[in-house]
C-alpha positions in Angstrom: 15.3 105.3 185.8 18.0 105.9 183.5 16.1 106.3 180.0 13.9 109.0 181.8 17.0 110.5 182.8 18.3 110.1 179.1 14.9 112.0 178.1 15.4 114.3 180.1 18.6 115.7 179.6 17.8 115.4 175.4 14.2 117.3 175.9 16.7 120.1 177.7 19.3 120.1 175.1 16.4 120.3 172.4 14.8 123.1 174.2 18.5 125.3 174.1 19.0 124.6 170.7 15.7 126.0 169.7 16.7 128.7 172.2 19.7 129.4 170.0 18.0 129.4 166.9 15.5 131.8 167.8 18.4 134.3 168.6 20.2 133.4 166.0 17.2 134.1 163.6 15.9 136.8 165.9 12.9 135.5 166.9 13.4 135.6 170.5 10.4 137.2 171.4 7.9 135.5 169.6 9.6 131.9 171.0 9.3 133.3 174.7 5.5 134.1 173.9 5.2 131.1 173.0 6.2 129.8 175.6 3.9 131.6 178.4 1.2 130.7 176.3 2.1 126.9 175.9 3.1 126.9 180.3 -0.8 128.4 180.7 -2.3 126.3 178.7 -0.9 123.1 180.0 -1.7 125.0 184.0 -5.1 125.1 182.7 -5.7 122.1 181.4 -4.3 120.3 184.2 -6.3 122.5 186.8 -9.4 121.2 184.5 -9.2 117.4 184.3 -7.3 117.5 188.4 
């Protein structure tokens, strides 16, 4: 239980830094688009193979 923890809380701390990055390099928008699209995707796919 406590490596998925572990995972976790690195898979967040990834996911902020990149967050940071893309402000810092001004790419915000483009990384939250991203994003939607990668959520729907994965929505879709699971509602496909349920």
């Amino acid at each position: 239980m406590r490596i998925n923890r572990t995972r976790g809380l690195l898979y967040g701390l990834a996911r902020f830094l990149g967050d940071v990055q893309a402000v810092r390099d001004r790419r915000v928008g483009r990384r939250i688009a991203r994003r939607v699209a990668g959520r729907a995707t994965g929505r879709g796919l699971g509602r496909l193979f349920r």
